[in-house]
C-alpha positions in Angstrom: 78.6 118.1 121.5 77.3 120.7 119.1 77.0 118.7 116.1 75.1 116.0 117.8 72.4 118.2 119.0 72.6 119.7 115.5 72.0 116.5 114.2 69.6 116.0 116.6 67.4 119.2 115.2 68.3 119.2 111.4 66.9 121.9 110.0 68.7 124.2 112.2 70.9 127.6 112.2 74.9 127.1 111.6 76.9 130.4 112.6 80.2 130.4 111.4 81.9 133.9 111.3 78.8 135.7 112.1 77.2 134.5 108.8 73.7 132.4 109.2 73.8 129.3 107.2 70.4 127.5 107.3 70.9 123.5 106.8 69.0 121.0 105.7 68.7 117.3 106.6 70.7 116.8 103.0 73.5 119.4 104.0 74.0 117.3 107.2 74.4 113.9 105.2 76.7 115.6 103.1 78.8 116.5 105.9 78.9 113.7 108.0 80.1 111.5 104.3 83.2 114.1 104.4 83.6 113.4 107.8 83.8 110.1 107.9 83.9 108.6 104.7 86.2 110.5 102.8 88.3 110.6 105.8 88.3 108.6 108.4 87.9 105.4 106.0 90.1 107.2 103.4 92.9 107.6 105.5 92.3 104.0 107.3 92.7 102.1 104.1 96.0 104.5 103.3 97.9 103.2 106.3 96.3 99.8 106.2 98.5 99.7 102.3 101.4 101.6 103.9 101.6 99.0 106.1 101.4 95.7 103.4 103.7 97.4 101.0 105.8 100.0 103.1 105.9 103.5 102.9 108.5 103.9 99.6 106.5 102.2 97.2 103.2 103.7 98.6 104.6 107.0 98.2 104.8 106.5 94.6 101.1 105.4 94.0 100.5 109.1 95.7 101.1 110.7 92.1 98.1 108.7 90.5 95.9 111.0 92.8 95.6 113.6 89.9 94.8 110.8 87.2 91.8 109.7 89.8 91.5 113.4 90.2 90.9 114.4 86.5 88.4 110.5 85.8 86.2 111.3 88.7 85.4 114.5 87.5 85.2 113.9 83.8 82.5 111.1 84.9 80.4 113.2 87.8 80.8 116.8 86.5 80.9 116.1 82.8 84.3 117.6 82.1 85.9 117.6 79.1 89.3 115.4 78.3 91.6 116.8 76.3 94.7 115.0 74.6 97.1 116.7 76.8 95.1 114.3 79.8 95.8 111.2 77.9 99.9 112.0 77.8 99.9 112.9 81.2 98.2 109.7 82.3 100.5 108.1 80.4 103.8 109.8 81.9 101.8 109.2 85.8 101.9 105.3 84.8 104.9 105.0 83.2 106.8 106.6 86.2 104.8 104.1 88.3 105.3 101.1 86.6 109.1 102.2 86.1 109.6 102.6 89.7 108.2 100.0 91.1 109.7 97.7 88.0 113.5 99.2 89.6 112.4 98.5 93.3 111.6 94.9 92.8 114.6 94.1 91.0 115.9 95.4 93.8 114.4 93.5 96.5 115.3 90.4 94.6 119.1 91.4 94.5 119.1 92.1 98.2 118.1 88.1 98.6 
């Protein structure tokens, strides 16, 4: 109920640990996308794909987190790639493709 009257009145006082944060209308949008969009629709769309291609082979698309990881922030926050990115990319991907190459022939053979 407190964040909806806080919503309610913006540009108001946050305690949190006895320190005074003072938020603004922009600070609030900010936290309701982490809320809700990097969360709740983030973790909707995770089980919605666990649930098309089971929970084994969407395991394995976990470890290209850090190659999203590492492209997001080279594109937002300017940082710098360095060739040591590219092989580990490369090793991500290969591990994927490997993987999900083996699990497939798999599948077929159980037919």
């Amino acid at each position: 109920m407190d964040l909806i009257v806080r919503l309610a009145l913006p540009d108001s006082t946050l305690t949190i640990g006895g320190l005074d944060l003072q938020l603004e209308p922009l600070s609030w949008l900010g936290i309701l996308y982490l809320a809700l969009l990097s969360t709740v629709v983030g973790y909707f769309f995770y089980v919605v794909g666990v649930s098309k291609i089971g929970a084994g082979r969407a395991a394995i698309f976990g470890n290209l987190v850090p190659v999203f990881g590492v492209i997001t922030s080279v594109l937002l926050l300017k940082e710098n790639l360095s060739p040591w990115h590219g092989v580990s990319f490369l090793l991500i991907l290969t591990g994927v493709i490997l993987v999900n190459r083996q699990q497939k022939k798999h599948e077929l053979g159980k037919r």
